[in-house]
C-alpha positions in Angstrom: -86.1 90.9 67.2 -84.6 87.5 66.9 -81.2 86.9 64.6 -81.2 84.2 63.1 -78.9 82.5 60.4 -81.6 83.7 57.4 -79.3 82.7 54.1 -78.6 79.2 55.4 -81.9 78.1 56.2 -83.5 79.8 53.1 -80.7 78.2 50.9 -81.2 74.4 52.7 -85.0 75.3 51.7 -84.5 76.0 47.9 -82.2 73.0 48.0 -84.8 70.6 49.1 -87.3 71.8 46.7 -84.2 71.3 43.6 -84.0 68.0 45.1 -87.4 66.9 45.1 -87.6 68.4 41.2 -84.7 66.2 40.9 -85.7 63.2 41.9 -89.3 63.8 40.2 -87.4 64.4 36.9 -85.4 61.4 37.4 -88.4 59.2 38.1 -90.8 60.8 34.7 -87.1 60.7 32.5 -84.7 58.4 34.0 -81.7 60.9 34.0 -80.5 62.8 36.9 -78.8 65.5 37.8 -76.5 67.7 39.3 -77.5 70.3 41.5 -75.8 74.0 42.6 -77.2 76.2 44.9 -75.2 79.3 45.9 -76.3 81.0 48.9 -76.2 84.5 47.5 -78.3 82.8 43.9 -80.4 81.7 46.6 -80.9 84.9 48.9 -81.5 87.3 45.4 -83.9 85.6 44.2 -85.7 85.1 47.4 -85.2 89.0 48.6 -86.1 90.5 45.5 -89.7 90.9 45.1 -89.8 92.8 48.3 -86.3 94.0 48.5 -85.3 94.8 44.6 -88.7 95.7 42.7 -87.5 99.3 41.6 -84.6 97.4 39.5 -87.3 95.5 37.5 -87.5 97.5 34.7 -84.6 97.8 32.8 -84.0 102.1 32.3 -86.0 103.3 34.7 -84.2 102.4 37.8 -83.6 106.0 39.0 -87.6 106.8 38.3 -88.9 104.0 40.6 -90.3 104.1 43.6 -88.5 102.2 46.3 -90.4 99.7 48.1 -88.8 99.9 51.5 -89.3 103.3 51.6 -91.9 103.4 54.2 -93.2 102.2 57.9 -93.2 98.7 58.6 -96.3 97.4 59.5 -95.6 97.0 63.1 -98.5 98.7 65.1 -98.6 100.1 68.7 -101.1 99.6 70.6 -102.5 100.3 73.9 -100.9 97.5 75.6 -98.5 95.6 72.7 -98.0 95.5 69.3 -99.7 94.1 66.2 -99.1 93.6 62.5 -102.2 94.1 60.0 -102.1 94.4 56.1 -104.7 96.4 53.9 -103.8 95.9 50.2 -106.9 94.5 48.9 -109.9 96.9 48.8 -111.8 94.6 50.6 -108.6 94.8 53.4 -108.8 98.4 53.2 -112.7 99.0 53.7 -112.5 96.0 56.6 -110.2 98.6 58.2 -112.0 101.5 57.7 -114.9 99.6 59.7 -112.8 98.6 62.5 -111.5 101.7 63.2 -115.1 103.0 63.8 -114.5 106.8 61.2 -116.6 106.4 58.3 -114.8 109.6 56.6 -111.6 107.4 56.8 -113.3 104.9 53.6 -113.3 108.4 52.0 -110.3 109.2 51.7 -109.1 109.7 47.9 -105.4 108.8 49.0 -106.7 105.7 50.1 -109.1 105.0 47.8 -107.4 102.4 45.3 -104.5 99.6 45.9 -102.5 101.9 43.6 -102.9 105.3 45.4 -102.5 103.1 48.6 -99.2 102.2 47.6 -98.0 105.6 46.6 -99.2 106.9 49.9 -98.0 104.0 51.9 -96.6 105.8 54.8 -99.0 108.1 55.4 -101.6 104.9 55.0 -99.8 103.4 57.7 -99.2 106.2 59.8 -103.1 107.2 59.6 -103.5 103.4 60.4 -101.6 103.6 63.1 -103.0 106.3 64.9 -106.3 104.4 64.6 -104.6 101.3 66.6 -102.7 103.0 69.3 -106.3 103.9 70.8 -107.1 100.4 71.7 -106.0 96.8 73.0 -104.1 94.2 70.9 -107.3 92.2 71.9 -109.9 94.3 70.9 -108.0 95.1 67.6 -107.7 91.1 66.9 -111.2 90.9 67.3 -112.6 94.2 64.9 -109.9 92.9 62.5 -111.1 89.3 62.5 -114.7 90.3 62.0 -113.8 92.3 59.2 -111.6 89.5 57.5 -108.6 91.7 57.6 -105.1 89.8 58.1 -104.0 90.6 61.7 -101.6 89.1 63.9 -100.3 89.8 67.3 -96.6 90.5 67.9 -95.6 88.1 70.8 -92.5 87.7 73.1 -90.6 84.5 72.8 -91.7 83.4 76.2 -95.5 84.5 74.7 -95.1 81.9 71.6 -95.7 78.4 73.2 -99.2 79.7 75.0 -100.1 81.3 72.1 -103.9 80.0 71.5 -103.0 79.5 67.6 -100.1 77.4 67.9 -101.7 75.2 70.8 -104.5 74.6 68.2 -102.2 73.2 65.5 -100.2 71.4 68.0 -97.0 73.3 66.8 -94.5 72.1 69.8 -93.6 68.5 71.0 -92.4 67.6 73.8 -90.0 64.4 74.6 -87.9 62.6 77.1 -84.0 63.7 76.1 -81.9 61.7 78.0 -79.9 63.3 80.1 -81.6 66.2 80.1 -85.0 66.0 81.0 -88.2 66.6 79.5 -87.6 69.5 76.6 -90.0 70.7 73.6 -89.3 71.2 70.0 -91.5 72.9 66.8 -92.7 69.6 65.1 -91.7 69.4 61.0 -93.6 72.6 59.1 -95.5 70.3 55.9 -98.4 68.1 57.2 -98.7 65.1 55.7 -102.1 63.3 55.7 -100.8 59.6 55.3 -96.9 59.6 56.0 -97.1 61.4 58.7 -93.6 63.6 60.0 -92.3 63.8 63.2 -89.6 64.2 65.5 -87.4 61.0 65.5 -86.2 61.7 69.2 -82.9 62.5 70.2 -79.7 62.3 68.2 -77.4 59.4 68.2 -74.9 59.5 71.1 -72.9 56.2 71.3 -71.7 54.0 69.1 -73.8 51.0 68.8 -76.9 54.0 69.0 -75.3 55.2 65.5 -75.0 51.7 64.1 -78.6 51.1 64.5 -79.8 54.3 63.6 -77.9 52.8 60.4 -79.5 50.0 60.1 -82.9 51.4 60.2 -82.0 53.6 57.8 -81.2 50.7 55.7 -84.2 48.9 56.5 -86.3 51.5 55.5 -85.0 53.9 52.7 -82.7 51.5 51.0 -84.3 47.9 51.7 -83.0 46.3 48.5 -78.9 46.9 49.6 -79.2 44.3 52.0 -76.4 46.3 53.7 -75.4 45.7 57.4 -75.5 48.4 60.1 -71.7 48.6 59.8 -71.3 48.8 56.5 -74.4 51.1 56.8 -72.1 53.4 59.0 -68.8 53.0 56.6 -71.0 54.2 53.6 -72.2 57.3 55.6 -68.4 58.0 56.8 -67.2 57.7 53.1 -69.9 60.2 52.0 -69.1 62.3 54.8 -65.7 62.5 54.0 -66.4 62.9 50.3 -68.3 65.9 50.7 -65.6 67.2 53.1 -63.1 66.5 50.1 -65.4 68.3 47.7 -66.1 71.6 49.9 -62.1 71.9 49.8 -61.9 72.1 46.2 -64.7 73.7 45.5 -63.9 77.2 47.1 -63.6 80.3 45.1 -60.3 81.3 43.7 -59.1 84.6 45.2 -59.2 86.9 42.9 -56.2 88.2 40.8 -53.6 90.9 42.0 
């Protein structure tokens, strides 16, 4: 398992997508806007097709089926783990073929996507048993040729050699300066003509930051004809504005 800081980085996400809808409405209407994102807004919404389905239907809360009430699809097998889905008939029956029992395919509690969700956990306990009996490897390769969505379940230290992510070119390396040579994921979204990458390391001194300034001037805001210092003063006055506005922005505590 690896914690990680889920709300915050799901909540910067939704609030670069408001942005760009922002900006997009500004540029077709002229008028802006102003945006509020709410990290627990953010995190319902984003949890709750998973998470919150049996609350859907407003009555019959007590009468549905949980979602989560079931295996995870984390499989075992002979020598590591794997992850496989089967919700699609055509997922199901690619399955059935992998695992090599042709009375499997026959099974009425697995016959439809509905009757595979009711019987979820037994699905994915029968499915499991099926895995445990080979390699990760061979698995990969009976799910692949049966166009069934598999993946194996790496180690950290497993990521960076992973065959997949060396294909896409997922990790950079780079010089950092007193450092040494270190890697970083390059940005997710592929552009075909501006293309994104890492810009290097972060601004340590002074006169670093003031042209780090000026080529932000130079390049997003061209027609300011700002200097790298004032450049610098802007971004200090915005930093301190937004400081400013966090302060009076928090909740009042609630009454006595």
């Amino acid at each position: 398992m690896i914690r990680t800081i889920v709300c915050d980085k799901t909540t910067a996400v939704f609030t670069a997508q408001a942005v760009a809808a922002a900006l997009y409405a500004r540029e077709k209407t002229g008028q802006g806007d102003h945006i509020q994102v709410a990290m627990l807004d953010a995190m319902i919404s984003y949890l709750w097709p998973e998470g919150m389905m049996q609350y859907t239907v407003v009555g019959a809360e007590t009468t549905a089926a949980d979602p989560n009430d079931r295996p995870d699809l984390v499989f075992k097998t002979s020598d590591g783990y794997i992850t496989a889905g089967t919700i699609s008939d055509s997922e199901w029956q690619g399955f059935c073929r992998a695992s090599g029992d042709p009375e499997l395919a026959k099974d009425p509690r697995f016959a439809t996507p509905s009757a595979r969700s009711v019987n979820a956990t037994a699905r994915i306990n029968k499915m499991a048993e099926y895995i445990g009996q080979h390699t990760t490897a061979e698995w990969l390769e009976r799910l692949d040729a049966a166009d069934v969505p598999c993946a194996p379940i790496l180690r950290r230290g497993e990521i960076i050699h992973n065959e997949q992510v060396i294909a896409r070119g997922i990790i950079a390396e780079f010089d950092q300066p007193k450092v040494g040579r270190v890697r970083q994921p390059k940005p997710a979204a592929r552009f075909e003509i501006n293309e994104a990458a890492i810009g290097g390391p972060a601004p340590g001194s002074a006169s670093t930051r003031a042209t780090c300034c000026g080529s932000w001037v130079t390049t997003i805001a061209p027609s300011t004809r700002w200097s790298p210092s004032a450049a610098c003063a802007w971004r200090s006055n915005l930093e301190a504005l937004s400081r400013e506005w966090r302060s009076v922005s928090k909740p009042s505590p609630a009454p006595a």
